[in-house]
C-alpha positions, 0 to 999 in steps of 0.5 A: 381753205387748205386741207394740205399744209408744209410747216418748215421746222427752225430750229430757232436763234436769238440772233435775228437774223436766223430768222429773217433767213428763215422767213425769206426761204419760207417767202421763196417756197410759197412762191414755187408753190403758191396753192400750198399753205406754208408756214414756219416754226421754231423749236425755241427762241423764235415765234411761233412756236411749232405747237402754236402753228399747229394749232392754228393749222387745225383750227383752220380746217388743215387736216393733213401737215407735213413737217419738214425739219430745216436740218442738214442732219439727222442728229438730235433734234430730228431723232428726239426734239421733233418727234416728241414736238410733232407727237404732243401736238397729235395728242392734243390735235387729234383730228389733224394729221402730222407726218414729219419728213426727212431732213435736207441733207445729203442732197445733190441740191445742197451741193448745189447750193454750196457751190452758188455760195462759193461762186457768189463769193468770188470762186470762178470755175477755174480756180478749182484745181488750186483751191482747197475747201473747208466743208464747215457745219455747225457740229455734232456729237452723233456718230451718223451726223459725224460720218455723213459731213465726212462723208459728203467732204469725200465726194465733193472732192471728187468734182474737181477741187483741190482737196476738200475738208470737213470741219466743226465750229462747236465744241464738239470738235474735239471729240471727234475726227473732225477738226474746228473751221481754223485747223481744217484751213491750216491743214490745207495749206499745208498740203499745198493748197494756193487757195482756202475757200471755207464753205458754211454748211448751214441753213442761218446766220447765227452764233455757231455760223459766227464762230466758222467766220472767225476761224477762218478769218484767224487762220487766212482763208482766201474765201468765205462763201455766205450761209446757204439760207434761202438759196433756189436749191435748199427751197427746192430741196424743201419742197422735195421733202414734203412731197417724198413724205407724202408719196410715202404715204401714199404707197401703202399696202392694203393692210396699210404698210407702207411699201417702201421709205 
């Protein structure tokens, strides 16, 4: 029996290959922690639900849950869909503690990952000083999941690529300073860049993973690198969160407050 357990949050597709991605990095975290129960679940489209998992959890004797949204950002669904799933099911689950963790990103693993993809696809070391990047994620219209893409694009530049740009594939885009995947490629070649290489910043295939490849497949980026899925680093990343969540916890004053985040 385990009295500890790490449920990885999807947010979910009907497309059926988000949730193979989702499985086989679920498969990749059990396997660098093989003492710790870990299970999947979705928030929509996909089984099982977040809530059946739960459930099944605490009939099983698990006392203790980390949940660990598979998110790049702390938009919405981390302030609001988690939090309302994770709070119904401490209602209706009052033996079985639940603690929600952060979301994956920032993280230096993420670059990490993102620079696997790019290699994997065809960008060698020294191809960096030509190349322009495109940073696309899937989109959002809160100004802090806004400002932490710009603000990652930034830094990546830093470490030896000809320029980096962050882009959006939703509808969003245009609301905010963030251009869509076709015009970000564009605007690199226009500054110069020999090369455009886009770089999917996203956990699963999917549609709005769709709609970065046709941008830049309509704007002639030199290279498309694969969705991060279940890249080493992003399970390792996983595994990160789960244990933060749960150091956090375990800090605690005497009265119960915990001493830091």
């Amino acid at each position: 029996m385990h009295a500890n357990a790490l449920v990885i949050i999807a947010h979910g597709s009907r497309d059926p290959r988000h949730a193979a991605t989702v499985t086989e990095l679920t498969a990749r975290v059990r396997a660098l922690r093989p003492g710790l129960r870990v299970e999947v679940g979705y928030l929509d489209f996909c089984a099982p639900s977040v809530s059946q998992v739960l459930s099944r959890l605490a009939a099983d004797g698990v006392r203790d849950v980390v949940a660990v949204p598979l998110l790049l950002t702390h938009a919405f669904h981390a302030k609001a869909d988690i939090p309302a799933v994770l709070d119904a099911a401490r209602a209706a689950l009052p033996r079985l503690s639940v603690r929600q963790a952060a979301v994956l990103g920032p993280s230096a693993l993420l670059g990490a990952a993102l620079e696997r993809r790019l290699a994997e696809a065809g960008v060698r070391p020294g191809d960096r000083g030509t190349t322009g990047v495109v940073l696309a994620s899937a989109g959002s219209s809160d100004p802090e999941a806004i400002a932490v893409i710009a603000e990652i694009a930034r830094e990546w530049r830093h470490t030896g690529w000809c320029a980096v740009r962050p882009a959006f594939a939703s509808a969003a885009a245009p609301l905010t300073s963030i251009p869509r995947t076709e015009d970000a490629v564009r605007a690199l070649r226009a500054d110069g860049a020999r090369r455009v290489a886009v770089a999917p910043y996203v956990i699963a295939p999917g549609r709005l993973p769709d709609r970065i490849a046709d941008g830049a497949a309509r704007a002639g980026a030199d290279v498309l690198a694969d969705v991060l899925g279940p890249a080493p680093e992003v399970a390792a990343l996983v595994l990160r969160r789960y244990e933060q969540a749960r150091q956090a916890r375990a800090v605690r004053t005497p009265l119960g407050v915990p001493l830091s985040a």
